[in-house]
N, C-alpha and C positions, 0 to 999 in steps of 0.2 A: 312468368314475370310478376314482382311483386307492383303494388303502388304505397308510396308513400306522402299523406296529405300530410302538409309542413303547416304547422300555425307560425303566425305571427314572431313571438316572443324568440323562433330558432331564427330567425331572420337577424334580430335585434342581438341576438347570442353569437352566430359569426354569420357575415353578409350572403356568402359563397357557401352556402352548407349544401343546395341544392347534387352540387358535386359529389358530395360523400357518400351519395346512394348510386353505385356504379352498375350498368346496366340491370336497372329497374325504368318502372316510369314515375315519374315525379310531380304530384300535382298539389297547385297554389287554387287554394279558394281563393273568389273576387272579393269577398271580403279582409281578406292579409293584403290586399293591395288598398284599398281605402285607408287599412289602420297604419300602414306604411305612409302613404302621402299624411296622415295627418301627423306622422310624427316628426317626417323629413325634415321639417322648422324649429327642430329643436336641438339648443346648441351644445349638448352633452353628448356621449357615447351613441346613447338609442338615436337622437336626431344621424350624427357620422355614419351609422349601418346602417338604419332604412335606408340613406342617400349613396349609399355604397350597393345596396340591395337595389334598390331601383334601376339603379344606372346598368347594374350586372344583367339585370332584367331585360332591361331595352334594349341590350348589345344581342341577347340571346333571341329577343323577337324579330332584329331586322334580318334571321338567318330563313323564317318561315312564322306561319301563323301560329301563335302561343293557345290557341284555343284547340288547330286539330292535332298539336303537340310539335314539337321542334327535339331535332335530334340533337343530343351534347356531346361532347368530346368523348367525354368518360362512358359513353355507351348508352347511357340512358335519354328518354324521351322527356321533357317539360311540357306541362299542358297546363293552362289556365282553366279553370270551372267558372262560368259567368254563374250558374246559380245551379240550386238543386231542384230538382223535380219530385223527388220521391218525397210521398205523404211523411211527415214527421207523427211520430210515438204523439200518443193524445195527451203527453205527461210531459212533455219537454218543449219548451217554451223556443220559439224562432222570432222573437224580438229583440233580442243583444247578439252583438258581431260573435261572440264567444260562441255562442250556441250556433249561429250560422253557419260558423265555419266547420263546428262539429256535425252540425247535419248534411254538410257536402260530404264528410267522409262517412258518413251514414248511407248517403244517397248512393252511394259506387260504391260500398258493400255491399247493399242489398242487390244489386246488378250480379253479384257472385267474384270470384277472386278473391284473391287473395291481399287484402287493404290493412295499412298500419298508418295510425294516428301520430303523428310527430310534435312533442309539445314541452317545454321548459314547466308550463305549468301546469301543479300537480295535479288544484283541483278539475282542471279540463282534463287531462286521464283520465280520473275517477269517471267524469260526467260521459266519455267516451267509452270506457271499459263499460260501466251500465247500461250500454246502446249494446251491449254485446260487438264493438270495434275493439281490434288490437290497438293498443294505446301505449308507445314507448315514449322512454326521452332521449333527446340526443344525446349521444354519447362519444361523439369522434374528441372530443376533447374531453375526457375525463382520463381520472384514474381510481384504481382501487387505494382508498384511502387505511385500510388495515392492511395494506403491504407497503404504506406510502415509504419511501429509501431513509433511511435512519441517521446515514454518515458515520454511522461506527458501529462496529461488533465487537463482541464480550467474548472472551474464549481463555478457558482454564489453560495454565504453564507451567512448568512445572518449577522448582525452585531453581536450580541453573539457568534457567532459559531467560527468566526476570532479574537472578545476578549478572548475568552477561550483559541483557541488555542496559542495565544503570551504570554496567563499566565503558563497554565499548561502545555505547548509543547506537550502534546499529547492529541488525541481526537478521542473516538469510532468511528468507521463508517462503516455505512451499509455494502457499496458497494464494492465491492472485486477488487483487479490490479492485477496485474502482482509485483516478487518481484524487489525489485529498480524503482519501476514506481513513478513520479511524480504529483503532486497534486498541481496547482494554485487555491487559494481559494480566489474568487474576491469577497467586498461587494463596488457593484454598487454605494449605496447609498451615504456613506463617503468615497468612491475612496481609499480606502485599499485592501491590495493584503499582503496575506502571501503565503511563499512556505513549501511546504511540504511531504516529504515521508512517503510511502504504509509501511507499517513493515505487510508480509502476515503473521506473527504468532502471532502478539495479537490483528489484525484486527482492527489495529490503524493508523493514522495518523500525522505523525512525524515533531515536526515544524523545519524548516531551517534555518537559522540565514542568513538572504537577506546582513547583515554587517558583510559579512566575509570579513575578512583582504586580503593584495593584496598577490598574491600567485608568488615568485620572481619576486615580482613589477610588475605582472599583476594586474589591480583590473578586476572582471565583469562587465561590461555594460547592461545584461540585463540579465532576469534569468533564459533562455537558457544555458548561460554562465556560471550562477551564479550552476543549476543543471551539468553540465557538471566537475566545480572544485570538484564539492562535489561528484560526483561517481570518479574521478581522484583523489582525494586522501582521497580515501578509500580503504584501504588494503586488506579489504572484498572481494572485487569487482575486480577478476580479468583480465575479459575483460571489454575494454568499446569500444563502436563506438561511433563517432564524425561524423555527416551525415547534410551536408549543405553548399550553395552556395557561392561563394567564399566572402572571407572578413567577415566571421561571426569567423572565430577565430580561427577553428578547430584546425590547428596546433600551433598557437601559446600557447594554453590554455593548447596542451598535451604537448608540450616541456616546457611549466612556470612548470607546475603540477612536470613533471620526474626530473626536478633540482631542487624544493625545497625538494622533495620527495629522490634526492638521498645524496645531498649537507649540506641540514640541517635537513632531520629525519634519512637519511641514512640509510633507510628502505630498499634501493635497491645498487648493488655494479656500476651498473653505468646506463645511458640512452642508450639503443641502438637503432640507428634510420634508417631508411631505404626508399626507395620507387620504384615505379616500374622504370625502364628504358626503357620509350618509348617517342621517339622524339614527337614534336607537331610539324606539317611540314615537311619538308626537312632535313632528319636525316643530321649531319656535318658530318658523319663516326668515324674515330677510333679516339682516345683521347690519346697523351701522357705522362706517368707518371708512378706512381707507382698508388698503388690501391687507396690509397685516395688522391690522384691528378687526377685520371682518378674520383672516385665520387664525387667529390667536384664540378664539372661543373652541375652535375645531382642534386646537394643537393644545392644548391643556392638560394631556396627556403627557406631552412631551417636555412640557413647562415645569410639571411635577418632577420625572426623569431630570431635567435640568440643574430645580434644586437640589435637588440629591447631591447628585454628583458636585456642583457647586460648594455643597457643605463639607466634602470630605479630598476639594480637588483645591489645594494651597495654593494661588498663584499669585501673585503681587499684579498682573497686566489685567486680570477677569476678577470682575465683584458680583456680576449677575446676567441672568439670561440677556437683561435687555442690553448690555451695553457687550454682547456677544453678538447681537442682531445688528444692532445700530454700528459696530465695527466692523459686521460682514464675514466675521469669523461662520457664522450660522446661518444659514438662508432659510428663508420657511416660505414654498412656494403651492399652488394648488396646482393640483394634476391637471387642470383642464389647462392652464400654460404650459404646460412641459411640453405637447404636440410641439413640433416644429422647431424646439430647441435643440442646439446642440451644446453639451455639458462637457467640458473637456477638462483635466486634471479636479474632478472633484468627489468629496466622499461624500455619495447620495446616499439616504437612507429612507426608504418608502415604508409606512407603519401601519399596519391593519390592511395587510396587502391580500388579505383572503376575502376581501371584498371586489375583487380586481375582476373582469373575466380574464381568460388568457389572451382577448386582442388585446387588454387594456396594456396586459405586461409587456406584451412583443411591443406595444408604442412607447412604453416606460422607458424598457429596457433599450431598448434601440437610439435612445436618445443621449448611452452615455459615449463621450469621446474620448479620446488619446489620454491614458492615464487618470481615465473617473475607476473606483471602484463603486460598484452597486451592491447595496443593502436590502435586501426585504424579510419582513418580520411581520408574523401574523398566527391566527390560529383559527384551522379551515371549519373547528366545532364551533366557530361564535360567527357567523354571517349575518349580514344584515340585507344584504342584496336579496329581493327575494327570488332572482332566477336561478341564482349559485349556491354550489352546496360544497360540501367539503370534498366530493369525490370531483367534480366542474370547474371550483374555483382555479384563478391564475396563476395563485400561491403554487396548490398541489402540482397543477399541471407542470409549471415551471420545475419542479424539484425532479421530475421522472422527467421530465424532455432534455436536463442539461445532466443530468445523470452520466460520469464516466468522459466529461471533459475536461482539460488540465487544468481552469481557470475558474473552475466554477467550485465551491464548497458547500456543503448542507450539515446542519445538525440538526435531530431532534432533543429538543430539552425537554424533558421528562418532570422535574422537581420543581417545585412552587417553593421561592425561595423569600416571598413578600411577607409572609405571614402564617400562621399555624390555620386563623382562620380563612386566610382567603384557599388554602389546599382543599379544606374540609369543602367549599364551598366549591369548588373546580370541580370535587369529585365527588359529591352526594347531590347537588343540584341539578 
C-alpha cells in the first residue's frame, strides 16, 4: 500500500481529491487543516473548497477516528498526522506551515514505505524531492497539452475528390471524427484547399463555403477562423472553445459571432461576457465605482475588441460599446456572480478561460440555460493562476472531457492575425 501526503493547495485545486487515490492510505498533515480554516472566510474559489473540504472532512470523521485512520468508500484509509516526531535534516527549517507539512511526509518516510508527496506547488516538490520524498502533482484533472484535440485535420486529396466535393457539397468517407470535427482537404497538385465537416450520422463529409461573408464586419483570415465562425454560429453547437496564442482572434471572432447572432438573427436576448480577475503583475488594489466601473478596467480587452468591430460593423441602432451596455445588448458580468445563476437564451462568452480551474468551468458552464450558447476563449501558455498550468487548466481540460459530443465544438488557431510583430513576439518570447 502506497501513502500519499496531500498539501494544502490540492485541497484548494478540487475539494474531494482525497478519493482519487483508490485503495492506498491517504494522509492530511494537521497543518493543511489550520491553512484550510484560515482560508474557509474567503469569499472567492479557495474560501468555496476549503469549506467544501472541511465539510467533506467531518462527514468522513463521524465514520471512525481520523487519527487511527477511517476507512473510504473507494478502498482506501484517511488518517490525520497531529504532528511529526522524526528529527528534521539540520538544513531545513520547521517554522513555516509549508515546511511542516513537508516534514510530516519526511516523518513517515523515514518510518520505510513507500510515501508520495502531493502538491500543486512546484517549489514544495523541489523542497520535497531534496528530502529524498517522492514528490508529484495531481494530476486527476489534467491533460497532455501537445496532444491537446485540435478540431480539425489536414489530409491530402486528390483532384476529384475536392472537384466533387465543391459540386456535390457532400462526400462518402471512410474514416470516422469526432462530431463537429473539421476536415482540410488539400490537393498538392493545383494548390486547392476545401474546408469541410465530419456529419458522424451519414458518415459524410460536409463542404464549407471558405466565402463566408463578414460576420459584423469581421471577415476570416484563415480557416482556423473561418471553422471557428461556422461552429459560432451555429445554434446546434452549444458550447465552443476558442484555444490559441494571442492575436489569432479568439475574442474578437466570439464577440463579432454574439452581435450578429444577437443584433441581427436575434437568436439570443443578449451577449454576456465575462473573464477571470487576476492581475498580471502587481495587483493596483481596490477599484472605484459601481460594478461596471469597477469591470470595465478588467474588461479592456474587450473594449478594445469592441471598437474594432464597431469601426467596421455599419449599423444606424449601435454608435458605441457604451450605449451597447447601457441597452443591454451586452452584459459584462464578474464570475464571482455567475454562481447561482441561471442564463437562459443567452450568447455567453467567458475570456482568458485558462485561468479557470476545471471546478471553476463545471460552475461556469453549468450555469448556461435553455437555449444560452457558451463561449470560452483562452490560451493555456499565458496563465496567471499560479496553481494552474496548461496541462491543469479548465480551458484544456474542458476541450478533452467534451471531446466527441454533438453540441460541443473546438478549434485550435494556430495564426497570429493582430500583427507581424505581435507573431514574432508569441513566438521568440
Amino acid at each position: 500500500m502506497k501513502t500519499f501526503v496531500i498539501d494544502t493547495n490540492v485541497f484548494v485545486h478540487k475539494p474531494d481529491c482525497v478519493l482519487s487515490f483508490r485503495d492506498n492510505e491517504v494522509v492530511i498533515p494537521l497543518w493543511v487543516l489550520e491553512e484550510l480554516d484560515k482560508l474557509k472566510s474567503y469569499s472567492d474559489e479557495r474560501g468555496r473548497n476549503a469549506r467544501h473540504a472541511i465539510r467533506f472532512l467531518d462527514e468522513l470523521g463521524r465514520k471512525g477516528n481520523l487519527s487511527d485512520g477511517v476507512k473510504m468508500d473507494n478502498g482506501s484509509v484517511l488518517r490525520v498526522v497531529l504532528s511529526t516526531r522524526a528529527d528534521p535534516p539540520s538544513d531545513m527549517l520547521s517554522d513555516t506551515v509549508d515546511n511542516k507539512i513537508i516534514l510530516t511526509a519526511y516523518d513517515i518516510a523515514q518510518k520505510g514505505g513507500t510515501v508520495f508527496f502531493v502538491s500543486k506547488d512546484i517549489n514544495a516538490r523541489v523542497k520535497a524531492t531534496a528530502l529524498g520524498i517522492r514528490a508529484v502533482d495531481y494530476e486527476k484533472q489534467t491533460v497532455n497539452i501537445d496532444k491537446l484535440y485540435p478540431g480539425y485535420t489536414e489530409l491530402d486529396a486528390t483532384a476529384d475528390t475536392v472537384s466533387a466535393m465543391s459540386s456535390a457539397k457532400r462526400v462518402s468517407w471512410p474514416d470516422s471524427f469526432p462530431p463537429n470535427h473539421y476536415v482540410l482537404l488539400h490537393d498538392r497538385v493545383h494548390e486547392e484547399t476545401v474546408l469541410t465537416r465530419y456529419d458522424p450520422c451519414a458518415g459524410e463529409l460536409v463542404f464549407v463555403d471558405h466565402r463566408m461573408p463578414s460576420v459584423a464586419g469581421v471577415r476570416p483570415l484563415n480557416d482556423q477562423q473561418r471553422i471557428a465562425f461556422d461552429l459560432l454560429l451555429d445554434e446546434s453547437v452549444s458550447l465552443v472553445t476558442l484555444v490559441g496564442k494571442a492575436g489569432t482572434g479568439k475574442t474578437l471572432l466570439a464577440l463579432a459571432a454574439g452581435l450578429k447572432m444577437t443584433v441581427e438573427a436575434r437568436s439570443y436576448s443578449r451577449v454576456l461576457v465575462s473573464r477571470p480577475v487576476i492581475p498580471m503583475g502587481k495587483d493596483i488594489g481596490f477599484l472605484p465605482g459601481q460594478k461596471n466601473e469597477k469591470l470595465s478596467h478588467w474588461m479592456q480587452p474587450l473594449f478594445d475588441n469592441l471598437e474594432y468591430i464597431l469601426s467596421v460593423y455599419k449599423r444606424q441602432s449601435i454608435k458605441s460599446a457604451e450605449q451597447l451596455i447601457n441597452s443591454k445588448v451586452i452584459e459584462l458580468e464578474a464570475l464571482s456572480y455567475i454562481r447561482g445563476r441561471s442564463l437562459p437564451g443567452q450568447f455567453i462568452v467567458i475570456d482568458e478561460a485558462q485561468n479557470l480551474s476545471p471546478h471553476e468551468v463545471k460552475t461556469i458552464v453549468s450555469r448556461a440555460g435553455e437555449g444560452s450558447k457558451v463561449v470560452l476563449t483562452g490560451d493555456p501558455y499565458q496563465i496567471d493562476s499560479p496553481y494552474l498550468d496548461a496541462n491543469s487548466n479548465g480551458l484544456s481540460f474542458l476541450v478533452e472531457a467534451f471531446k466527441g459530443q454533438d453540441l460541443f465544438g473546438h478549434v485550435t488557431l494556430e495564426r497570429s492575425e493582430r500583427s507581424r510583430l505581435a507573431e514574432l513576439a508569441a513566438e521568440l518570447l
